[in-house]
C-alpha positions, 0 to 999 in steps of 0.5 A, spaced: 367 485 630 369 483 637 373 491 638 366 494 634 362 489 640 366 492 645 366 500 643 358 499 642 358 496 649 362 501 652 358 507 648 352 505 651 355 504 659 357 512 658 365 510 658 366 514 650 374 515 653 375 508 651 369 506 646 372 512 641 380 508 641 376 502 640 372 503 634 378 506 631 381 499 632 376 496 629 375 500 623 383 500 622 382 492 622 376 493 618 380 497 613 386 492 612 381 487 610 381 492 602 373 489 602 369 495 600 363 492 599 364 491 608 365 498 609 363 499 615 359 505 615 356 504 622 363 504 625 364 512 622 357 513 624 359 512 631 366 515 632 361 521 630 357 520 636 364 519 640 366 525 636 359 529 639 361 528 645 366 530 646 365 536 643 368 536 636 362 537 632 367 539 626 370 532 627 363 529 628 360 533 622 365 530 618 363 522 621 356 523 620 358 526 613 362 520 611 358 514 613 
């Protein structure tokens, strides 16, 4: 939880260069839990903002898709 505090944290101060690896961290984390009723959906959703603004609309259709 504390790196997704951290990505959104850094998302909303405009600093995407580093809220983008920390969301991918947390959802990494997340994902050694193998609990799917926690999936975090809202992580992939924001990767996919990160995704926006980077410019990779593909990859961010593909986030917004998966969350």
């Amino acid at each position: 939880m504390a790196f997704n505090a951290l990505a959104d944290f850094l998302r909303a101060t405009g600093n995407t260069e580093e809220a983008g690896p920390a969301y991918e961290e947390a959802l990494e984390l997340f994902q050694t839990l193998n609990a799917p009723r926690y999936l975090p959906h809202g992580m992939t959703h924001n990767l996919g903002y990160i995704a926006l603004g980077n410019d990779d609309v593909q990859r961010a259709a593909q986030l917004f898709l998966e969350s």
